[in-house]
N, C-alpha and C positions, 0 to 999 in steps of 0.2 A: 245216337245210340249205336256207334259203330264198335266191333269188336276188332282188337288190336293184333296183329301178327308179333308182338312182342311176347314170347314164349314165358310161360314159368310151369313148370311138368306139373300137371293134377289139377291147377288153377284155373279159370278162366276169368281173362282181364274186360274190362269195357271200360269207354273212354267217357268220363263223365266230368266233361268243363276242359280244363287244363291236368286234370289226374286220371289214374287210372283206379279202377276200382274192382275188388273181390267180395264174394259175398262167402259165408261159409256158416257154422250152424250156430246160428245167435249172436254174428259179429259181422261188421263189414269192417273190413279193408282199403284202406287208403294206400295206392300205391304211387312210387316216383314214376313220372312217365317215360324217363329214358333208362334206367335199371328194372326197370320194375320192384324194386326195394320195398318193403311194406314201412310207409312211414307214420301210420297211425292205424290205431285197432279200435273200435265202438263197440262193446258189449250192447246186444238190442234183444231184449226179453222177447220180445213180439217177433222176430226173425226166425224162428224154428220151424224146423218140418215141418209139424203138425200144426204151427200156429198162425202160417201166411194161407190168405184165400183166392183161390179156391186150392190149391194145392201150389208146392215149393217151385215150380217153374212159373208162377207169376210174380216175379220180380222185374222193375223195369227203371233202367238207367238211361236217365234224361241227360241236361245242357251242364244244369250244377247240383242233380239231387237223385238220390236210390228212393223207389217208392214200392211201395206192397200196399198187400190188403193184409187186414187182420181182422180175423172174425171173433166178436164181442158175444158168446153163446146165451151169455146172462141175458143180455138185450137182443138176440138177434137182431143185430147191427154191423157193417164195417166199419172199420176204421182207415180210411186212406193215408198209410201212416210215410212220413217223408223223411229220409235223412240227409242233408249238407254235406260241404265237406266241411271238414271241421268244425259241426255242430252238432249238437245231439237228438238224435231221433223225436220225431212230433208228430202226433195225429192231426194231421191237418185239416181234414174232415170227415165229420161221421155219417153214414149215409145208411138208412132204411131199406131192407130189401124187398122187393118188390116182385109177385109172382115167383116165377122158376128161375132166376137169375144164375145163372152156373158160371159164369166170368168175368173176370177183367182184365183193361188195358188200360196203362196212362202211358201217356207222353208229356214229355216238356220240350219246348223250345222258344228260343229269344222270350221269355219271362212270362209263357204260356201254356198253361197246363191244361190238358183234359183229361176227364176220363169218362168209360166209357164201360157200360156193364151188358153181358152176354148174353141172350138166350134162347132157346131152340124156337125159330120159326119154321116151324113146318108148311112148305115142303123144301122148302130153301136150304136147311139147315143151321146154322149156330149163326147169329147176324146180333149185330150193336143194338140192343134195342133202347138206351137211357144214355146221354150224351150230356155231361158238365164241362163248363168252360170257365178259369182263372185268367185274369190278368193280373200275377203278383205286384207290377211295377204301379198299377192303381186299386186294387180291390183286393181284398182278405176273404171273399166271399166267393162260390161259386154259384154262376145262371145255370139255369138247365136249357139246353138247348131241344126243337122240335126233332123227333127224326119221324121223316114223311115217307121216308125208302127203305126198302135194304140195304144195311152195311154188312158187310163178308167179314166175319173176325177170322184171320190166319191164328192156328194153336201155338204158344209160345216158342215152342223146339223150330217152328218156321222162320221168327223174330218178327211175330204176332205182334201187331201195334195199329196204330188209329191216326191219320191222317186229317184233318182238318183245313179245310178253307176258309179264313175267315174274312167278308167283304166289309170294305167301311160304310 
């Protein structure tokens, strides 16, 4: 989830797989990775200001996928919703919210997704407190993992995200 020093004025690029990727209001951006050229556009209803949770700065570019939250009002639910590159947006999973939940993070890497949801532990402050773990390459499902400690969630303008160890 590195951000690329390949300039395009207004936009900001992130390197997701082999492309580069844009996000913008209700579309993400497929970009070539050496012009930065936009070489595909995905219209994504759930993409909007008002429609990612908890707010537009939780957007996060993994190994090969764009992920958001999308809050379902009808069901006060999320939707962990995932876009490919050149595939179309999918809720990938829908998840209950739980207490005072005010955030999220996902990460992917080598065909490993977590995520991970926020909430005010006082006196600590804002800490991970609900941890899911994917392995796409075996499982369609996510574990929920224990958490026994404090995790520190950084706020997304930091490049807020969730680190994982995971032992065999």
């Amino acid at each position: 989830m590195v951000e690329q020093d390949l300039a395009v004025e207004g936009v900001r690029l992130y390197t997701v797989g082999d492309r580069l990727a844009s996000v913008g209001e209700q579309e993400i951006r497929w970009h070539n990775p050496t012009t930065a050229d936009v070489q595909s556009t995905s219209y994504v209803e759930t993409l909007s200001t008002e429609s990612v949770w908890p707010d537009s700065r939780h957007i996060f570019f993994g190994d090969k996928s764009v992920f958001w939250g999308w809050y379902d009002s009808e069901l006060s639910r999320i939707n962990i919703m995932r876009a490919q590159i050149n595939g179309e947006p999918e809720a990938l999973v829908i998840f209950e919210l739980e207490g005072e939940q005010t955030g999220l993070v996902v990460d992917e890497h080598e065909g490993m997704v977590v995520i991970g949801f926020a909430s005010s532990v006082p006196p600590k402050g804002i800490g991970i407190t609900r941890v899911f773990l994917m392995d796409t390459s075996t499982s369609d499902s996510f574990t929920e993992l224990p958490v026994g400690q404090f995790i520190p969630s950084a706020q997304p303008d930091a490049g807020g995200g969730l680190q994982l160890l995971v032992m065999p």
